[in-house]
N, C-alpha and C positions, 0 to 999 in steps of 0.2 A: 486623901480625896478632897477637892476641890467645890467649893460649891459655887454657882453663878448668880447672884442675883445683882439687881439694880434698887434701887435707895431713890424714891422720888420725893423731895422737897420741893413745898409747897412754897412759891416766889411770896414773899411780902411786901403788901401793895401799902399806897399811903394811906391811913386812915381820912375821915372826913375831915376831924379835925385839923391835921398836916396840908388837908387841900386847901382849908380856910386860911392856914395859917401863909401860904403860900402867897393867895388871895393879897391876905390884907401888906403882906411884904411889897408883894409887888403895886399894888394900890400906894404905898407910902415911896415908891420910885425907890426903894432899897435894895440891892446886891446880895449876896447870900454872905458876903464881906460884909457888907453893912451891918446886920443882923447880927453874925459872927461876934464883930468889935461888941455893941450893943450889949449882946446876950454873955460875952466875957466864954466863947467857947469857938472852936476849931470852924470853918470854913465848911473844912471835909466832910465833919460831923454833920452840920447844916443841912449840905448836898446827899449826904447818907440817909436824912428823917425826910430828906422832902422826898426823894426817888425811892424810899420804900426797905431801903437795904438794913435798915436797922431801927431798931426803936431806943429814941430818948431815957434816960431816967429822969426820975419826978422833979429830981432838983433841974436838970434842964430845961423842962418842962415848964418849969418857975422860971426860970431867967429870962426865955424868949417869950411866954406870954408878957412877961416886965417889957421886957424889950421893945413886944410890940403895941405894949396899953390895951388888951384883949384879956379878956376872962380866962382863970386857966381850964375852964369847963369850954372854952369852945374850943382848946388843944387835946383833951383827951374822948372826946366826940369819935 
């Protein structure tokens, strides 16, 4: 016997902090490339924390606040 059900996952949206961090990227005229080089991490990645699809780990988290001279307390907001 079969059973039917459906599995609903809940979408992950950007944090505050991803929104700021978005902000002050795009404020310094920077590419998600740009950032990318800077932070010593993938593009994809970048485009995956800003849209929601995936969450950074802390050493990340570390490189593009470095990256972007911002507090690492206004990325985990």
């Amino acid at each position: 016997m079969l059973c039917a059900f459906s599995l609903e996952v809940p979408a992950v949206t950007p944090s505050e902090g991803w929104t700021a961090a978005y902000g002050v990227r795009t404020q310094k005229g920077w590419t998600q490339e740009q950032l990318a080089f800077e932070a010593d991490v993938k593009r994809s990645y970048i485009s995956e924390i800003e849209s929601g699809k995936r969450n950074p780990s802390l050493d990340v988290v570390e490189k593009i606040a470095k990256a972007l001279d911002v507090k690492l307390g206004l990325l985990m907001e």
